[in-house]
C-alpha positions in Angstrom: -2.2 -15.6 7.1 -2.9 -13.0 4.2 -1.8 -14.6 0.7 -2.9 -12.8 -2.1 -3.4 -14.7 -5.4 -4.5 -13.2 -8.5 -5.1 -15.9 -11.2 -6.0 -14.6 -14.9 -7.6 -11.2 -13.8 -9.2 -8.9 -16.7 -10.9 -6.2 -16.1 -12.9 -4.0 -18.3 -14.8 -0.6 -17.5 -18.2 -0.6 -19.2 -21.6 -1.9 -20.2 -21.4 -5.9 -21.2 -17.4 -6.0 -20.9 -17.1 -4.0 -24.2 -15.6 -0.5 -22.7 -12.2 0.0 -21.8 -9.7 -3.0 -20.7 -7.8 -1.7 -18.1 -6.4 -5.3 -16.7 -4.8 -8.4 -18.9 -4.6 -11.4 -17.7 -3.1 -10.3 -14.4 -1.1 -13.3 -12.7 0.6 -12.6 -9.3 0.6 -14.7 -6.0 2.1 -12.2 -2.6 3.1 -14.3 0.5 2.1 -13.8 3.9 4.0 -10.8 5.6 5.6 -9.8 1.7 6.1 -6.0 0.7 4.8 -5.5 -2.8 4.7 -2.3 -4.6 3.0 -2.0 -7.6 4.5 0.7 -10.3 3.3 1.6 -13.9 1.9 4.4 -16.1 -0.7 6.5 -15.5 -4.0 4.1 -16.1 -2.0 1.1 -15.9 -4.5 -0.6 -13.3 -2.4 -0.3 -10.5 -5.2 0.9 -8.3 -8.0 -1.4 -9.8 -5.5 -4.2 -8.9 -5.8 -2.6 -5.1 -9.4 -1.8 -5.4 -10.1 -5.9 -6.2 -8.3 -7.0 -3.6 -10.4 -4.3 -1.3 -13.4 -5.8 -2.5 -14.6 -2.5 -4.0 -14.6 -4.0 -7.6 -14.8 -7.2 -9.4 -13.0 -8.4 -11.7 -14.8 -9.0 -15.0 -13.1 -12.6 -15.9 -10.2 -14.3 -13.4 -10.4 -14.3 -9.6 -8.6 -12.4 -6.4 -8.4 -15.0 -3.8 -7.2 -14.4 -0.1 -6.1 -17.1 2.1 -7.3 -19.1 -0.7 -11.1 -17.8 -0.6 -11.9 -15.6 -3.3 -12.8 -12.2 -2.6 -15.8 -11.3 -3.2 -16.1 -8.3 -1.5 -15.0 -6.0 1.4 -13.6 -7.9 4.7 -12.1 -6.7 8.3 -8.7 -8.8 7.3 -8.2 -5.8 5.0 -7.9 -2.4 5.7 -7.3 0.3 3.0 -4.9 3.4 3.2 -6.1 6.2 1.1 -3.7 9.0 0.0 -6.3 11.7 1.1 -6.8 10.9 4.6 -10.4 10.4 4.9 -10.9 10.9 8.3 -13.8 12.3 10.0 -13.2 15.9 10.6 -15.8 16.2 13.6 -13.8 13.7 15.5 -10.8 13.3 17.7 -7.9 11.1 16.9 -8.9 8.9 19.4 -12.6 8.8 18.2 -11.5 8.3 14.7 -9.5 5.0 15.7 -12.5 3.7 17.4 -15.3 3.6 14.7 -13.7 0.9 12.9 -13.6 -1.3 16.5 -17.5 -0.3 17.2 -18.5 -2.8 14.6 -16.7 -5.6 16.4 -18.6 -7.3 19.4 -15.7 -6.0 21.8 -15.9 -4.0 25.3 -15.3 -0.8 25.7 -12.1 -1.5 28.3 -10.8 -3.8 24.8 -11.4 -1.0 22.7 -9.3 1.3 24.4 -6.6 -0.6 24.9 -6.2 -1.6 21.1 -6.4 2.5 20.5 -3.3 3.0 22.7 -1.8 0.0 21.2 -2.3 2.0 17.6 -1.8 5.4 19.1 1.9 4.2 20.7 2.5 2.1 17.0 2.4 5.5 15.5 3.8 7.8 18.0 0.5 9.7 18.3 -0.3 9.4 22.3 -0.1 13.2 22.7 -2.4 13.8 19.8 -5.1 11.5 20.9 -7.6 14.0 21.6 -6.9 16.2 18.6 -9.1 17.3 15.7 -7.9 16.2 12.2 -7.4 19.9 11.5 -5.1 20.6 14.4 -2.6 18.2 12.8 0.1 18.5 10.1 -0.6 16.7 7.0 2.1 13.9 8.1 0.4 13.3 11.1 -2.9 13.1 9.7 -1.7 10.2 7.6 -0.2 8.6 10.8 -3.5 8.7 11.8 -5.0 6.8 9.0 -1.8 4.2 9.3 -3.0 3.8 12.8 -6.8 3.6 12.0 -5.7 0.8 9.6 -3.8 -1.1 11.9 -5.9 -0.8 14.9 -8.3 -3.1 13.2 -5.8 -5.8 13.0 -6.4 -6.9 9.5 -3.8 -9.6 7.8 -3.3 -7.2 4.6 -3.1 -3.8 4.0 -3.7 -1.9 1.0 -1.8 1.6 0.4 -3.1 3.3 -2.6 -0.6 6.3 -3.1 -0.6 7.2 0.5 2.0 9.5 0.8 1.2 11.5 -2.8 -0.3 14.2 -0.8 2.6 15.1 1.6 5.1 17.5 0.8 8.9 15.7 -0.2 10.4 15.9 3.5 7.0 14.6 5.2 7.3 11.9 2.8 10.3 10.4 3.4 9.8 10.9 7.4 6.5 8.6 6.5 8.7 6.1 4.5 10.8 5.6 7.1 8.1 5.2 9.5 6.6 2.6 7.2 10.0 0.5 7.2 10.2 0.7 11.0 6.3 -0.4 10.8 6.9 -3.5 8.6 9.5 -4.7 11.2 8.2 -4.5 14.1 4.8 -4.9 12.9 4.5 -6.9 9.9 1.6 -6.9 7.6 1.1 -8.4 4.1 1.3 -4.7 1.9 -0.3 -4.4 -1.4 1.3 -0.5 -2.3 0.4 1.5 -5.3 3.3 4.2 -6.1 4.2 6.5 -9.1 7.3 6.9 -7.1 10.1 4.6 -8.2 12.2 5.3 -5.4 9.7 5.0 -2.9 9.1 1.5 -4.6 12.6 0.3 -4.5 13.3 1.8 -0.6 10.1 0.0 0.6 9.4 -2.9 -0.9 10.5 -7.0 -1.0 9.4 -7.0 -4.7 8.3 -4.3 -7.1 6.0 -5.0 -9.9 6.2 -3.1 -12.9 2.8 -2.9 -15.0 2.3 -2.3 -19.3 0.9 0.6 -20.0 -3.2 -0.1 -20.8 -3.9 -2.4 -20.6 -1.8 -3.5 -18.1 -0.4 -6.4 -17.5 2.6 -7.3 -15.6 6.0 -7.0 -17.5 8.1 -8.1 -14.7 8.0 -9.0 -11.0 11.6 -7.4 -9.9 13.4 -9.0 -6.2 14.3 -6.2 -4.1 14.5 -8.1 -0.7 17.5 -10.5 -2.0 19.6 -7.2 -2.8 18.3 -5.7 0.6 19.5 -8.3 2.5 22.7 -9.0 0.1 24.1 -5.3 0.4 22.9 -4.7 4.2 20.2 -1.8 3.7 19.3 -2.5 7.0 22.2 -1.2 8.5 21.3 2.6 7.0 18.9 4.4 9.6 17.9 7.2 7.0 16.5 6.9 3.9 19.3 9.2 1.8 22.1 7.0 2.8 20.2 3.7 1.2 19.3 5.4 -1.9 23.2 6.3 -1.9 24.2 2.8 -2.3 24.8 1.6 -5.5 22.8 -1.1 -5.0 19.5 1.3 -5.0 21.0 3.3 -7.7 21.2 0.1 -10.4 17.5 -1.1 -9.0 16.1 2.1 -9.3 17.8 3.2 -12.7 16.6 -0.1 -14.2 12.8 0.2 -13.5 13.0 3.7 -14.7 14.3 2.5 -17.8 11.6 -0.3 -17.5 9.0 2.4 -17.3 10.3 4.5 -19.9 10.0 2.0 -22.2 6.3 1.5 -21.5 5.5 5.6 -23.2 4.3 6.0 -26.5 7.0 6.4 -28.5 9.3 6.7 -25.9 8.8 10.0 -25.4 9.8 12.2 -22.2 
């Protein structure tokens, strides 16, 4: 399981719904197992979509449903990927993983064997009894990947994760978020600015007004995936070589740029 249906969502930011509409009518249904990325301007909504799905806001007319229950607010089938790490700096890797299990009714012998499970997902077994400030920036964020999945949750919610890393970090975690979604799948709700990051990671890209925002068009990456063989490439550089990527990508740029005042640069 872990459909996500929005149906009519507005959202507004202040006292009696008269402050500042972020969200119009927001209409978008993600499958089970689907890879969506959300793009837009700055203040679009893109993460107040994320955060209603979290369960962190409401929305102020419409509803977020999952599995066909509305959400109403946070849940263990989702876990949430922040693009500052937020992990517990007092802590070890390993110690990190397990706070999320403590709150399940599971033995300790269970416990540890769904943190190695997480810790050999992410390639993190010789840094299981490191401090969050012993590790690289990359490998912090592996951690919270790991944290995420550990719990087991049917959707996960990415809001910018990778913003923080520097531009060869990022594309190493790209990658490892590809070979995640195949041998691992989870239904992905991803907030990007990044349009290439977008295009390289997702089945379908959804490209937001600016404020308020609404959704100007729901684009089908996975068809050309599968149509030009992506799968084939083993690093990201040669994908975004193919002209494939280069039409897809140029076109929600040009999307995008449309969606400035003005058009301006």
């Amino acid at each position: 399981m872990g459909s996500i249906r929005f149906a009519g969502v507005n959202k507004v930011f202040g006292p009696n719904g008269r402050g500042v509409k972020v969200l119009d009518d927001i209409n978008l249904e993600i499958a089970e197992k689907e890879f969506v990325a959300i793009v837009g301007p700055s203040g679009c909504g893109k993460t107040t979509c994320l955060r209603i799905v979290a369960g962190f806001e409401q929305p102020t007319s419409g509803s977020v449903s999952l599995n066909g229950r509305p959400v109403a607010g946070p849940g263990p089938d989702r876990a949430v990927v922040f693009q500052h790490f937020a992990l517990f700096p007092w802590k070890t890797v390993r110690e990190n993983l397990d706070l999320g299990l403590r709150n399940k009714n599971l033995t300790r012998a269970r416990r540890d064997e769904l943190i190695a499970d997480a810790l050999h997902l992410m390639n993190l077994e010789s840094h299981a009894d490191a401090f969050p400030h012993q590790l690289s920036g990359g490998m912090q964020q592996r951690v919270a990947i790991a944290r995420a999945y550990v719990l087991d949750p049917e959707v996960l919610l990415m809001d910018e994760p990778f913003g923080s890393l520097d531009a060869q970090t990022r594309v190493v975690m790209q990658e490892e978020l590809v070979r995640l979604a195949r041998v691992n799948p989870r239904t992905v709700l991803f907030v990007t600015h990044s349009v290439e990051e977008a295009v390289y990671l997702a089945d379908r890209v959804v490209i937001m007004t600016r404020r308020p925002g609404r959704i100007k068009e729901v684009l089908d990456i996975r068809t050309n995936r599968h149509a030009h063989d992506w799968n084939r490439f083993q690093r990201i550089e040669d994908v975004m070589d193919q002209e494939s990527f280069i039409h897809l990508r140029t076109y929600v740029w040009k999307s995008l740029r449309e969606e400035k005042p003005d058009n301006r640069p």
